[in-house]
C-alpha positions in Angstrom: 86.4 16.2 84.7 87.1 20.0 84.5 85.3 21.0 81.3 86.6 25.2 81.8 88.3 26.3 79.2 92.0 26.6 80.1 93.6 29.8 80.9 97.7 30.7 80.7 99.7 33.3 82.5 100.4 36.4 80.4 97.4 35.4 78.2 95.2 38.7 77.4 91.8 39.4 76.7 88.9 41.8 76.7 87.1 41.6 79.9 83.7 43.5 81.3 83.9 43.7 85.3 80.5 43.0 86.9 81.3 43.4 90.7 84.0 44.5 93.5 85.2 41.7 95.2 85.6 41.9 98.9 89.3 43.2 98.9 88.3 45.7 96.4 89.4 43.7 93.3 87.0 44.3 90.1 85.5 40.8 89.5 84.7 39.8 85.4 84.3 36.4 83.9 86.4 34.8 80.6 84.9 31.9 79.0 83.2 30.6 82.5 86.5 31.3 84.8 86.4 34.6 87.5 89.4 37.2 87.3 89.8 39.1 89.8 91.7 42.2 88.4 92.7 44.3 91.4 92.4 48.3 90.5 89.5 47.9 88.0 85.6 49.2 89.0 82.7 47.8 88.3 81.2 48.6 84.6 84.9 49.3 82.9 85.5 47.3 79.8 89.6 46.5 80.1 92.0 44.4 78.7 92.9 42.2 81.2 96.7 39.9 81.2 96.7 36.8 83.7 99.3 37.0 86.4 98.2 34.0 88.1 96.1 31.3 88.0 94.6 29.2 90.6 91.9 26.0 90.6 88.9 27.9 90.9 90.1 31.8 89.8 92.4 33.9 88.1 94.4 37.1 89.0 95.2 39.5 86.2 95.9 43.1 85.8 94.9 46.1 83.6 96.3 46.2 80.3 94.8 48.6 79.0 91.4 50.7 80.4 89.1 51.1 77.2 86.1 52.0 79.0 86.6 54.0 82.2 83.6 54.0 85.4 82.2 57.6 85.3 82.7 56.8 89.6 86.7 56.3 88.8 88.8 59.2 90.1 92.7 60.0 90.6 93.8 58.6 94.6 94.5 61.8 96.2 97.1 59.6 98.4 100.6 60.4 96.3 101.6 56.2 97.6 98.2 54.9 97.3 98.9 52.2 94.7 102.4 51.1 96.8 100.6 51.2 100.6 97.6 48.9 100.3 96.5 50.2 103.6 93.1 51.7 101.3 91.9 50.0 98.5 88.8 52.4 97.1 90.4 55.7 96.9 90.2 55.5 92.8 86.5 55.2 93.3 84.2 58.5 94.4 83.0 58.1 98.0 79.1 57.8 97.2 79.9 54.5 95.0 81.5 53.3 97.5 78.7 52.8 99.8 77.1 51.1 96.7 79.4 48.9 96.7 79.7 48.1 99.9 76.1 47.6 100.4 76.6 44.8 97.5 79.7 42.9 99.1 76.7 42.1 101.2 74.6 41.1 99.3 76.8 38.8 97.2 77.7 37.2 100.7 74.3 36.1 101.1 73.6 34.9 97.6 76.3 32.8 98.2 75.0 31.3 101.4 70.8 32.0 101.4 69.9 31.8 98.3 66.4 32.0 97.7 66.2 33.9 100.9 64.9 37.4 100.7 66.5 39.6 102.6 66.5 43.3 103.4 69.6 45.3 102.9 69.7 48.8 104.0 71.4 51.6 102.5 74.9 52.0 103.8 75.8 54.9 106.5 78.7 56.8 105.3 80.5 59.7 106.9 80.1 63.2 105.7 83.8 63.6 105.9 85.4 60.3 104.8 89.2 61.4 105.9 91.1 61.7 108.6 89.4 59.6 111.0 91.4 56.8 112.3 92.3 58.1 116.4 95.0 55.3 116.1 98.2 54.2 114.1 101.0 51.9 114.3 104.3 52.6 111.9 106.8 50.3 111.8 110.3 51.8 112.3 113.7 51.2 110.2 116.7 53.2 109.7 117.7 53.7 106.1 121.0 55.0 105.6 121.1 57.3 109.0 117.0 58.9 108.4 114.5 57.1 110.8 111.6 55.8 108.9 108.4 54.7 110.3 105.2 53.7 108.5 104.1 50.1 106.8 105.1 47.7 104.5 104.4 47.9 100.7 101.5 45.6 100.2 103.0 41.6 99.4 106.7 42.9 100.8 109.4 43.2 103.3 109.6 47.1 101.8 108.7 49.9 104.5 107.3 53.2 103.0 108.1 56.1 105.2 104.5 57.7 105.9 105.2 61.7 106.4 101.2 62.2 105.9 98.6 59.6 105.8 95.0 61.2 104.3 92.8 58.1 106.8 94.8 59.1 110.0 93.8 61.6 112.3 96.5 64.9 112.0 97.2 64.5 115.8 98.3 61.1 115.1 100.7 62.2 112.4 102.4 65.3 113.6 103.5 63.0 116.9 104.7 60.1 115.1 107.0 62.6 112.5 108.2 64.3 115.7 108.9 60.9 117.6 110.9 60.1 114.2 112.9 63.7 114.2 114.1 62.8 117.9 114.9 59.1 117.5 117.3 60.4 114.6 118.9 63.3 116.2 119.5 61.0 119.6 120.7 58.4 117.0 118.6 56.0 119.1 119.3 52.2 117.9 116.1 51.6 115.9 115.6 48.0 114.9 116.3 45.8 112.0 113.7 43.1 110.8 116.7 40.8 109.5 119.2 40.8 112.0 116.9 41.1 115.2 119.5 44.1 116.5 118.2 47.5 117.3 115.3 48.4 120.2 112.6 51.0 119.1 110.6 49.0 116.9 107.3 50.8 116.5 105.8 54.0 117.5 102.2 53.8 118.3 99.8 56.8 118.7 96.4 57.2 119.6 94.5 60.5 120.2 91.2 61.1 122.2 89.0 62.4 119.1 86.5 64.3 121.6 88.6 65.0 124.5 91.9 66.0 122.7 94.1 63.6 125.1 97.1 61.1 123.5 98.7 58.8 124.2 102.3 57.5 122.5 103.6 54.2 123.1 106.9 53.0 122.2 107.4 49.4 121.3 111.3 48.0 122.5 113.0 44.8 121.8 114.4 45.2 125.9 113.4 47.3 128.7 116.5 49.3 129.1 116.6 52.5 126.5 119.7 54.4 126.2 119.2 58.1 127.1 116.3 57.7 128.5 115.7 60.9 130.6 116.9 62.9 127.7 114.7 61.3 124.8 111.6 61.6 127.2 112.5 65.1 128.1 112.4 65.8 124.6 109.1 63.8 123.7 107.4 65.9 126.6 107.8 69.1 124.6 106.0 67.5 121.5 102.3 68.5 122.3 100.7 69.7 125.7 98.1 67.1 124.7 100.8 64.1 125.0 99.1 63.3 128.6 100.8 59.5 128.4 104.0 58.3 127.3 104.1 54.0 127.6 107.0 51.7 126.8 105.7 48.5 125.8 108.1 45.4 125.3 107.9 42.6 122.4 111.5 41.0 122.2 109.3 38.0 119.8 110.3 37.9 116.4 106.6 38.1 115.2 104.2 40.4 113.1 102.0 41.2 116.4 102.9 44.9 117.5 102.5 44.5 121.0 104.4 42.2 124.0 102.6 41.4 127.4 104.9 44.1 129.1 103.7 47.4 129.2 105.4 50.5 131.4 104.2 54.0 132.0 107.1 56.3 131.5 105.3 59.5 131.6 101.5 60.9 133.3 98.9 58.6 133.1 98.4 55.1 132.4 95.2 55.9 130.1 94.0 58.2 128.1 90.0 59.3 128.5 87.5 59.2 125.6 83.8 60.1 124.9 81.8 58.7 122.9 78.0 60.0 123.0 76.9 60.0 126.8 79.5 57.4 127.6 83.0 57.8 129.2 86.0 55.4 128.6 89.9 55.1 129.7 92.1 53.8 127.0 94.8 52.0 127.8 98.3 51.0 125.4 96.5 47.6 124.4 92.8 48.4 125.2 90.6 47.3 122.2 89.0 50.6 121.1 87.2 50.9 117.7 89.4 53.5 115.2 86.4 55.9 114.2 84.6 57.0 117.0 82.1 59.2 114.3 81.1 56.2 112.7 81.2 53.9 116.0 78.4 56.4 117.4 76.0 55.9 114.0 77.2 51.7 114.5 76.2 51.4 118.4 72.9 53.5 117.7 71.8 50.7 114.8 72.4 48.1 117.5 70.1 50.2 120.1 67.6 51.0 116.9 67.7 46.8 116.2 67.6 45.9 120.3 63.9 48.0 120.5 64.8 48.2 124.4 61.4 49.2 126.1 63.2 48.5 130.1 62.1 45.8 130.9 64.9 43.9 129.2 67.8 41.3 129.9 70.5 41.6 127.6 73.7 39.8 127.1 76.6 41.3 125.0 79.0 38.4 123.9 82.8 39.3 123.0 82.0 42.4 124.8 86.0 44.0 125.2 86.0 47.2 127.2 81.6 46.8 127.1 81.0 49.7 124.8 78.2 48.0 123.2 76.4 46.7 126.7 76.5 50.2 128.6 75.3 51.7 125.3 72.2 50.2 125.6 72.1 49.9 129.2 69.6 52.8 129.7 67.0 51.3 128.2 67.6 48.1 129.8 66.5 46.1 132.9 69.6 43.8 133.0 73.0 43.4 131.3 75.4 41.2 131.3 78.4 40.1 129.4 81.5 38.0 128.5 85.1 38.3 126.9 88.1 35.3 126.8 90.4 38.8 127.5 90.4 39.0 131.0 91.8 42.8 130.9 88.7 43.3 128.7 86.7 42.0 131.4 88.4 44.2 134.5 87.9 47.6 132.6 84.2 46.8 131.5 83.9 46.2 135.3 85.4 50.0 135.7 83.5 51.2 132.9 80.0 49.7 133.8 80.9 51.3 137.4 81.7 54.7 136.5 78.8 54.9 133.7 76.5 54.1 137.4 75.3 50.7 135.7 75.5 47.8 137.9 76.3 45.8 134.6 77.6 41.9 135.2 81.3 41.5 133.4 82.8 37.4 133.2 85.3 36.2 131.9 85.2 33.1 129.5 83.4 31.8 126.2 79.8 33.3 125.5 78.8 29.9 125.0 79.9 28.7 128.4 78.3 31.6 130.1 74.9 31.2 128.1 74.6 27.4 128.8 75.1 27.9 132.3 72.9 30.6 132.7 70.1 29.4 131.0 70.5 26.2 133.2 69.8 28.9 136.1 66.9 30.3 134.6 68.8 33.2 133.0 67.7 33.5 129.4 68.5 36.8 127.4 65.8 38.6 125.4 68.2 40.5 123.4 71.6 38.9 123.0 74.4 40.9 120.7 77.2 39.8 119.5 80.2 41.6 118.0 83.1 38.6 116.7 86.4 38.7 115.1 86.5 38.7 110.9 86.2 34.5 112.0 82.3 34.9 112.8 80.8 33.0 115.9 82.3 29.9 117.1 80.3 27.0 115.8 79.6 25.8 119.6 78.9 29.3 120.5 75.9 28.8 117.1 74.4 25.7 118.5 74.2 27.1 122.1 71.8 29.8 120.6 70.1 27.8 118.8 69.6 25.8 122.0 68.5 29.3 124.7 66.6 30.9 122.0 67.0 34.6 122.8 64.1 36.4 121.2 65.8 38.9 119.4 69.6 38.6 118.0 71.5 41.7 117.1 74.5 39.9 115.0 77.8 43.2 114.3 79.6 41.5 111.9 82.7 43.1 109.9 83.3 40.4 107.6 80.1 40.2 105.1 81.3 36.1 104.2 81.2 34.7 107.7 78.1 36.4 108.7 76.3 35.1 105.7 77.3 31.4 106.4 76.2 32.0 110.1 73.1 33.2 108.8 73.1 30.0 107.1 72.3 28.3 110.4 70.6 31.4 112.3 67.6 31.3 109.9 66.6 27.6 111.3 64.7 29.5 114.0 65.2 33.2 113.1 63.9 35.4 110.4 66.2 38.3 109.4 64.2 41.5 109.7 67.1 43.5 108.0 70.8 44.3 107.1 71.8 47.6 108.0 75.5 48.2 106.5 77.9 51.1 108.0 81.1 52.2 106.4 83.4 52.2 109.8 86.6 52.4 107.2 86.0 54.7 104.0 88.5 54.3 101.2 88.4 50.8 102.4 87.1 47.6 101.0 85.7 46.8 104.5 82.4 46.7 105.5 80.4 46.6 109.1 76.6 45.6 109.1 74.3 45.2 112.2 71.4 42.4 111.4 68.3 41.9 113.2 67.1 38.3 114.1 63.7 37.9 115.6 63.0 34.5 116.9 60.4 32.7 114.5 
C-alpha cells in the first residue's frame, strides 16, 4: 500500500529546492514525493506546477521564482533555454563546482551509506568557455538557407547554431563557412523524414595546441555532385584545414558516423599535443573534447597511481592509450585492452612513437586479466576509464578475484561509480574522490578515485 499523498498534473504549490539533480534539475520534496523542477537552483523558494507524474517522482516547472539563489545569473547563450546542449549556464561558474562536487556525494549516499568517504574539491577551468576542440551539427535546408546545428532538447526541431559559447571559435568559423558553400553550390543536403538529400552532418575538430583541423563530411552515398568545385572551395576556408574526410552513413539512425571513411584532401589525421605526449587524430578516433581539463584529469590519475618505476600497470578500455603512456614514465610495465580494435592499432602507433614499448590487445579487460594472472601477470596499479554504463559486472568480479593493489577508477557518471563502489569496498578502501569539471556549463561530472587494496 502506497501511503504518499497523491499528486495531479497542473496541481501548484510552494516548493524549497534542496539539491541539483544530475541533469541539472533543482530537486525539492511536496508532502514526501521528489519534483524535479528543471531550471530552478538549489536554495530558491518557487512555486512549482506538475507537468508530469511518475511512480516514484514528479516533473514540474517554475511558476513563479519568489526567492531567487544569489549564484543565479542571466545564460549568456541567446538559445540556451531551447538547445539543452548546457544545462548550468543560469548558475555562476564557482557554484557549479559546488555542485558538482555534491552530485557526488549524493551518488554515494545512495549506494555507501554509512561509508565515509573523502570528496575533493572540484578542478575547474580558469576559463570555462570555448573549449570543446570538436562539434557535430546536423544539417537541414529550410526554405533554400543551409542550417546546421542540433536538435531542440525532446524534438525533431534543428536550431541553426551561427555561435556556440562551449565550442572552440575554430570549430565555428569552419562549420558557418562549410554552411555558406553548401548553399551557394545548392548541394542536396538531407531530409530526416524522407531519407532524400546527401550531406548530412558537418563535423569539425581542431588541434587546440598545434592549430591543425580536420572537417569531415558525413554523406548518405559516396558520390557528391561537384565534387572538385565544392572541395576547391572548402580548401580556401583556413590554411589550418590540413584534412578534408568524407565519411558515409546511408543508416537511418541517430549515430553520426558509418564504417566508411575517405580522405578527400591532405592527411588522414590531424596531430595533437597534450603535455609531453603526441597523438594523430583520426575522423572517428576517440579523443576527449577539452584537452585543458584532460591534462589536470590524467595528472589526478598519475597523482592516485604514486608510480615509484618499478610498477606494472594495466589501463582497461584504454582507446587511443592516452591514459597508459601518461603514466608510462614512471612505470616499469604497461599494458592494456580495448573491444575497438582501431583503438588498439593506434595505441600500438602511439605507444611506439612516445618510445614506450607499451603492450596494446584487443578484447574485454576481463578476459585479458584472467588470463594474465593465470600467467603470473598481476597488475599493481590497474585504471580504468568506462562508458557512462560503469564496469561490466564480470569485468568487477575478475578484480575482485586478481587483486591489483591499487585501483584508479575515471568514472564520468557519479551513479554507476557509486554502485561499483558498492562492490569495490569488499576488499578496497577508498582513499579519496577527486572530482574534475571536464564540461563547464554542464551538469556532467568526471572524478578519479583511489582504491588501495585492504
Amino acid at each position: 500500500m502506497n501511503d504518499k499523498p497523491i499528486i495531479e498534473e497542473g496541481q501548484k504549490f510552494p516548493l524549497t529546492i534542496k539539491r541539483l539533480g544530475i541533469n541539472g534539475e533543482g530537486i525539492g520534496y511536496f508532502k514526501r514525493n521528489v519534483i524535479f523542477v528543471p531550471g530552478a537552483l538549489p536554495g530558491e523558494e518557487i512555486t512549482a506546477q506538475v507537468t508530469v507524474v511518475k511512480r516514484n517522482f514528479a516533473e514540474a516547472r517554475v511558476v513563479k521564482l519568489r526567492t531567487a539563489s544569489p549564484h543565479r545569473q542571466t545564460p549568456p547563450c541567446p538559445i540556451y533555454e531551447a538547445c539543452g546542449g548546457c544545462q548550468l549556464q543560469h548558475m555562476t561558474y564557482d557554484q557549479q563546482l559546488v555542485e558538482k562536487r555534491d552530485l557526488v556525494i549524493q551518488a554515494l549516499e545512495r549506494y555507501l551509506k554509512g561509508t565515509k568517504v573523502h570528496v575533493e574539491k572540484t578542478i575547474g577551468m580558469e576559463d570555462p568557455w570555448h573549449y570543446r576542440n570538436k562539434s557535430q551539427f546536423q544539417t537541414r535546408l529550410k526554405g533554400s538557407k543551409v542550417i546546421a546545428g542540433l536538435f531542440a532538447e525532446g524534438s525533431h526541431q534543428l536550431l541553426d547554431i551561427e555561435q556556440c559559447i562551449v565550442q572552440h571559435p575554430d570549430t565555428t568559423v569552419i562549420t558557418n563557412a562549410v554552411k555558406r558553400i553548401l548553399e551557394e553550390l545548392k548541394m542536396p543536403i538531407y531530409d530526416g523524414k524522407t531519407m532524400k538529400g546527401i550531406i548530412r552532418t558537418i563535423v569539425v575538430r581542431t588541434g587546440v595546441k598545434t592549430g591543425e583541423i580536420q572537417l569531415v563530411l558525413v554523406t548518405t552515398r559516396s558520390k557528391i555532385p561537384q565534387k572538385e568545385l565544392l572541395l576547391e572551395r572548402l580548401k580556401k576556408i583556413d590554411t589550418n584545414l590540413v584534412s578534408i574526410v568524407q565519411n558515409i552513413n546511408k543508416e537511418k539512425t541517430s549515430l553520426i558516423f558509418g564504417d566508411e571513411t575517405i580522405t578527400l584532401f591532405g592527411k588522414d589525421t590531424i596531430h595533437e599535443e597534450l603535455g609531453e605526449l603526441a597523438f594523430d587524430l583520426s575522423a572517428r578516433a576517440f579523443f576527449q573534447l577539452n584537452p585543458t581539463q584532460t591534462v589536470k584529469l590524467y595528472n589526478e590519475i598519475k597523482r592516485a597511481a604514486e608510480l615509484t618505476g618499478q610498477e606494472k600497470v594495466v589501463d582497461a578500455y584504454c582507446g587511443v592509450g592516452t591514459i597508459g603512456l601518461w603514466l608510462a614514465d614512471g612505470a616499469k610495465e604497461i599494458r592494456g585492452m580495448d573491444v575497438i580494435h582501431e583503438s588498439v592499432v593506434d595505441a600500438k602507433a602511439n605507444a611506439k612513437k612516445q618510445g614506450y614499448a607499451a603492450k596494446y590487445v584487443t578484447g574485454t579487460a576481463e578476459k585479458w586479466l584472467e588470463l594474465w594472472s593465470t600467467e603470473g601477470f598481476v597488475p599493481d596499479v590497474l585504471t580504468v576509464d568506462p562508458p557512462r554504463t560503469g564496469l561490466a559486472d564480470s569485468l568487477l568480479k575478475t578484480i575482485l578475484k586478481v587483486k591489483p593493489k591499487r585501483f584508479i577508477y575515471t568514472s564520468c557518471n557519479p551513479s554507476t561509480l557509486a554502485k561499483d563502489l558498492q562492490q569495490l569496498t569488499k576488499i578496497y578502501r577508498i582513499e579519496y574522490i577527486q572530482p574534475v569539471d571536464m564540461f563547464p556549463q554542464t551538469a556532467q561530472v568526471e572524478s578519479v578515485t583511489k582504491l588501495v587494496l585492504k
